[in-house]
C-alpha positions in Angstrom: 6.4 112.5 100.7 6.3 110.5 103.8 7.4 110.5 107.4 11.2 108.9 107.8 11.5 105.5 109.3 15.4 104.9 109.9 16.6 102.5 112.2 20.3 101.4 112.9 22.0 98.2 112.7 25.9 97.8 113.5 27.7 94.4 112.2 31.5 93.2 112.1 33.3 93.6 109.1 33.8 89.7 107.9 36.2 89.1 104.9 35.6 87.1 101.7 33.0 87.0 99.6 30.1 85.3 99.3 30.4 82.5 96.8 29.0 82.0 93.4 26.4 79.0 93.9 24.8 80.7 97.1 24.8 84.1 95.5 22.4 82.5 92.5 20.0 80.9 94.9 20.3 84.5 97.5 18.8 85.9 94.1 16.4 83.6 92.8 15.2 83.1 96.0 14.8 87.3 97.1 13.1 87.8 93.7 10.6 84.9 94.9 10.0 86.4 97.9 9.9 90.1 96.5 7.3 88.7 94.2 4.9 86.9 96.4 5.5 89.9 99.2 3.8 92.1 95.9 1.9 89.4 95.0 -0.4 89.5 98.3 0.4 92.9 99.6 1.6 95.5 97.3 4.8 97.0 96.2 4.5 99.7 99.1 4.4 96.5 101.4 7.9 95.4 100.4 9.4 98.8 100.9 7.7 98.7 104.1 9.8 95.4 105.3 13.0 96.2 103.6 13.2 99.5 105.9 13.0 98.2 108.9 15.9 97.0 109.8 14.8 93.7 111.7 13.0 91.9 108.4 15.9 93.1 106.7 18.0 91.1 109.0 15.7 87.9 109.0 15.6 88.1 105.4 19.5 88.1 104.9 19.5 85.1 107.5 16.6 83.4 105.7 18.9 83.6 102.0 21.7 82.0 103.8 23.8 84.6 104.2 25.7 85.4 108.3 23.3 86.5 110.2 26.1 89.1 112.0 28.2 90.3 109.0 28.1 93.7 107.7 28.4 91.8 103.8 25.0 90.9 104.5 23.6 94.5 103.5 25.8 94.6 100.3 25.0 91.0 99.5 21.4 90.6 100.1 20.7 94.6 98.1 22.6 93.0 95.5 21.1 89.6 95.2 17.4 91.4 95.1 18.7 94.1 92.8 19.5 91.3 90.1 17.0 89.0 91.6 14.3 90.9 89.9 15.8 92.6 86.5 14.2 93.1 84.1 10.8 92.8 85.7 11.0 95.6 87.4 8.0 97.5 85.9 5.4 94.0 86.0 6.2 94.1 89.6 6.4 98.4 90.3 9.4 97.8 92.3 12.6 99.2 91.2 16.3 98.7 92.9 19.0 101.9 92.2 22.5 101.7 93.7 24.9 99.9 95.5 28.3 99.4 97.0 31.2 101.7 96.4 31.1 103.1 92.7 27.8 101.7 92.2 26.5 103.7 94.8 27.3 107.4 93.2 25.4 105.8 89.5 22.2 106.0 91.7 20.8 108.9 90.4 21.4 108.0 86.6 20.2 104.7 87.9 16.5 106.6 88.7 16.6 108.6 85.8 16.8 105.9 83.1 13.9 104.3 84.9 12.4 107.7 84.6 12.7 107.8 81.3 11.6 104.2 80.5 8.7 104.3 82.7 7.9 107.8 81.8 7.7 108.8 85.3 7.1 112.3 86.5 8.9 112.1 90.1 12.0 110.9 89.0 14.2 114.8 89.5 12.3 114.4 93.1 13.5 111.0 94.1 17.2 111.7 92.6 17.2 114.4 95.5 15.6 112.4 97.9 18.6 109.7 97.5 21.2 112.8 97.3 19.7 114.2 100.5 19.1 110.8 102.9 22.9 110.2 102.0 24.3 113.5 103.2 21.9 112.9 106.1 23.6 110.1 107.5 26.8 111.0 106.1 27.1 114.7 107.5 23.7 115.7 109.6 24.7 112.6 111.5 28.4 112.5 112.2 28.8 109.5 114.5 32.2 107.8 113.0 30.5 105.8 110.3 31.7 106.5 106.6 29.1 105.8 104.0 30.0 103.1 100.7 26.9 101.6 100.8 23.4 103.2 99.5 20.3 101.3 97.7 17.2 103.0 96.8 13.9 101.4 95.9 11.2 103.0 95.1 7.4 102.2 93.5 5.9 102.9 90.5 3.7 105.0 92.7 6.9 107.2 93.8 7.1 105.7 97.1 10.5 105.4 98.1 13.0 103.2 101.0 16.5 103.8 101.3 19.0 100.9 102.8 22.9 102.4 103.3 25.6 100.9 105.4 28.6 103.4 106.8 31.7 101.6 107.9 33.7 102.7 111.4 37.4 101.0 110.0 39.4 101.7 113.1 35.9 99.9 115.3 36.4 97.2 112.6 31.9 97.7 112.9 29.7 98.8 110.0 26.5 100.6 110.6 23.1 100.2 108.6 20.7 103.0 108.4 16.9 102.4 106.8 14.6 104.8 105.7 10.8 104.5 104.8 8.7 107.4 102.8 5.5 107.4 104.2 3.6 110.6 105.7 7.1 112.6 106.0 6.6 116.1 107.4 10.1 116.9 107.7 13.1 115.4 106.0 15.4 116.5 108.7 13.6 115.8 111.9 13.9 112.2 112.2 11.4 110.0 113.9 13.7 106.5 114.6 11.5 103.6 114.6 13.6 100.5 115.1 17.2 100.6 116.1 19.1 97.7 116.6 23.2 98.1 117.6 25.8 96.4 119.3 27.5 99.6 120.2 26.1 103.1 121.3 28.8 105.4 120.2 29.3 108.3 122.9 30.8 110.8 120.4 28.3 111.4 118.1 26.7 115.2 116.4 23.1 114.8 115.8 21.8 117.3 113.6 18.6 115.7 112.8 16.8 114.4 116.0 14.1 116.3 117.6 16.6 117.7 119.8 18.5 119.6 117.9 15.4 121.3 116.5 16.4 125.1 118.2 20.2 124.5 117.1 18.3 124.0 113.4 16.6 127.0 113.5 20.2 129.0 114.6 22.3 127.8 112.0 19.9 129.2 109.6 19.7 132.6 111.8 23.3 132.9 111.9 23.6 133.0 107.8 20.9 135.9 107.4 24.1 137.8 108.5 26.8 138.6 105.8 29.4 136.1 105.2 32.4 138.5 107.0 29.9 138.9 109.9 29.6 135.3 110.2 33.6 134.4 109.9 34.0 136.5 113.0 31.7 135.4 115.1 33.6 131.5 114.3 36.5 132.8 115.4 35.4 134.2 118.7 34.1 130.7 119.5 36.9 129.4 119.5 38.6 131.4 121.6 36.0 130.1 124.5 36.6 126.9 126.5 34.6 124.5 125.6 32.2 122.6 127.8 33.7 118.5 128.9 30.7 117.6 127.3 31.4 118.6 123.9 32.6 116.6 121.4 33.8 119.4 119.0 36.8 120.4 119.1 38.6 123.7 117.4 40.5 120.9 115.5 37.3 119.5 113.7 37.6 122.3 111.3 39.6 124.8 109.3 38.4 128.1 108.7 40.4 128.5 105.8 38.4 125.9 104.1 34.9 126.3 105.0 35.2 130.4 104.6 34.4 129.9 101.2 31.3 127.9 101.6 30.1 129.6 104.8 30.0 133.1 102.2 28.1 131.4 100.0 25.5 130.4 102.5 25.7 133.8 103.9 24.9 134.7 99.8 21.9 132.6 98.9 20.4 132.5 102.6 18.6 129.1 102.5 15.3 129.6 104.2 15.7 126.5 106.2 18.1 124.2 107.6 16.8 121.0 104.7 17.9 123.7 101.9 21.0 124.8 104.1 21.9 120.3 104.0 21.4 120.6 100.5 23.4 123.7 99.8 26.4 122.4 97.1 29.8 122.4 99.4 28.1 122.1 103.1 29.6 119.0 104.6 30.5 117.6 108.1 33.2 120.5 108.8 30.6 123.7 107.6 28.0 121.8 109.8 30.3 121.5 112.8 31.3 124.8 112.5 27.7 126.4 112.3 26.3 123.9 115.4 29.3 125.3 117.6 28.6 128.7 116.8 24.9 128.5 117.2 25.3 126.8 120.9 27.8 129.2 122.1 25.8 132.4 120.2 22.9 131.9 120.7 22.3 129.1 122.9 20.7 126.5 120.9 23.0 123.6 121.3 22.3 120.4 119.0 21.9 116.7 120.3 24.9 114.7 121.0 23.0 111.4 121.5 23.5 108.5 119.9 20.6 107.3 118.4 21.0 103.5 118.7 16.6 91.2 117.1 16.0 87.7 113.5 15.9 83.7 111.8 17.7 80.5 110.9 16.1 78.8 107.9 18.8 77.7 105.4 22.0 77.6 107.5 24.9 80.3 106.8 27.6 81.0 104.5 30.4 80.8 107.4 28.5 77.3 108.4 27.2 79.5 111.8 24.7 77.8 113.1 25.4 75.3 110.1 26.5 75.3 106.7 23.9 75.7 104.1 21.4 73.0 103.7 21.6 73.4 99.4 18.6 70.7 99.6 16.0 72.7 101.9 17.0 75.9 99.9 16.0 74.6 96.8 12.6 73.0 98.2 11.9 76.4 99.4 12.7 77.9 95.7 10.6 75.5 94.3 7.6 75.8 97.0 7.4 79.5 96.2 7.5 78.7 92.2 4.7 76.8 92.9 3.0 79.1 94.9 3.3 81.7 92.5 1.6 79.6 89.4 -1.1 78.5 90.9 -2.3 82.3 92.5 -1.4 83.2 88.6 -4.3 80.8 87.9 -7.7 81.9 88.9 -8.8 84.3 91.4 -10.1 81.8 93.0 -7.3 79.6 93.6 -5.9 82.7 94.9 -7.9 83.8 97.5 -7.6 79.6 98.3 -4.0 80.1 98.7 -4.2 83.2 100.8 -6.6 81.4 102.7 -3.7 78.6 103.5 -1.1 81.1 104.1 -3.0 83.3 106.9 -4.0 79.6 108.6 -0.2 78.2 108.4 1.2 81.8 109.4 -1.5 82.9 112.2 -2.4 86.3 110.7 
């Protein structure tokens, strides 16, 4: 299990769709790159770029795609996704998920490769995608509805995670990366890069370092018994609420959540990772608990917002300039090329790498 890289990455919402004869170079061209990224570095290398968010947005820019739209995330996860099928296990890379309906398959997505591959870690990684999406869907309520969530992950069980939430009324969609390597905690989350347009002011952040007392006090305040609980809801809301706030009585209905919070109160997760993953806790239960633990027992959470790429091929909307189809396919056929002859000997390998670290300046 490793330490959580997520970074953030707001976009406008563009229309249309990306068309047919740029999509079939986006993917023959990502599967190139995904290969010689493996090739020369390791599959743990390429989950390593595609979490942080700023590769991720060169590499969209470099497959032709806007280098501004929030399409980009569901296009370019979907041109590597097909760009490597059915080589997934030569290469130990492996693409679950994607937009809308395709996103909830994930988990049967992982556990036919499971299966296939025979791999032990596969009930492990189906919770690690359940969890990172309830994250940054309810641990992390800042406006941002999730229909977008990819996981890739090793044959070594090392794991990335790229999802996109989308602010309709902002007209803004919001990427959020995350890199297994070294994790400690899966719900105190060290940022690494975070790249926005817009910092949102109104924003519940369960999981930063912050919030780590207010953690600790929503677990506290379900050792209680579930009726003992209820009532000490209802007393906060009869207090006035600090300007600073941005929970209101309104954010939740009792009614609803009474159910679940009993059933917290009943199994009495042990901490606030198995209280996320506890079946029924969403945004409202969460709200509901933070509030009470601030005004109880004065742990309040973090209300902080936790909030830059290349030109190579042109772009689909013709921004900088429409896609030069002749330099994309000399840069298909370069990597082709470059891929053969490493195949060759080890020696013309270690000649190519040779020519790559002189033309790149490594």
């Amino acid at each position: 299990m490793s330490a959580i890289r997520r970074g953030f990455v707001d976009s406008p919402l563009h229309g249309g769709k990306c068309p047919r004869w740029l999509f079939q170079r986006m993917q023959r061209l990502g599967g190139l790159i995904i290969e010689a990224i493996v090739e020369f570095f390791g599959a743990e290398e390429f989950l390593r770029r595609i979490s942080d968010p700023l590769f991720f947005q060169s590499l969209g820019c470099l497959l032709g795609f806007d280098w501004h739209s929030s399409g980009v995330t569901t296009t370019l996860c979907g041109a590597l996704k097909e760009g490597i099928r059915g080589r997934e296990q030569e290469l130990g890379i492996f693409i679950c998920g994607g937009k809308g309906a395709t996103s909830r398959k994930t988990p049967q997505e992982i556990q036919a490769y499971g299966e296939r591959c025979s791999f032990s870690f596969a009930d492990q990684l189906v919770y690690l995608s359940k969890m990172t999406a309830k994250i940054d869907s309810a641990a992390l309520q800042d406006g941002y509805q999730l229909y977008h969530h990819v996981f890739f992950f090793t044959s070594s069980g090392s794991w990335a995670v790229v999802q996109q939430g989308m602010n309709e009324a902002l007209r803004l969609a919001r990427r959020y990366h995350w890199l297994s390597e070294t994790v400690k905690d899966l719900v105190c989350e060290p940022h690494r890069g975070i790249c926005a347009q817009r910092r949102e002011s109104r924003v519940l952040n369960l999981v930063a370092r912050e919030s780590e007392n207010c953690r600790k006090g929503m677990v506290q305040l379900i050792e209680q018994n579930g009726k003992a609980l209820i009532g000490e809801v209802h007393k906060v809301l009869h207090f006035a609420l600090p300007s600073r706030h941005h929970i209101e009585e309104g954010d939740f209905d009792l009614s609803r959540i009474s159910k679940t919070l009993y059933n917290l109160c009943a199994e009495k997760p042990a901490d606030f990772e198995g209280l996320l993953a506890t079946p029924g806790v969403g945004p409202k239960t969460l709200r509901a608990l933070a509030l009470t633990s601030e005004v109880v027992l004065g742990a309040p959470p973090s209300f902080k917002d936790p909030v830059s790429f290349s030109f190579a091929h042109g772009g689909k909307d013709g921004i900088p300039y429409p896609v030069d189809r002749k330099t994309y396919q000399e840069s298909i056929t370069f990597l082709e090329e470059l891929l053969r002859r490493v195949r060759t000997t080890p020696q013309e390998k270690n000649k190519m790498y040779k020519q790559l670290k002189l033309l790149s300046g490594w």
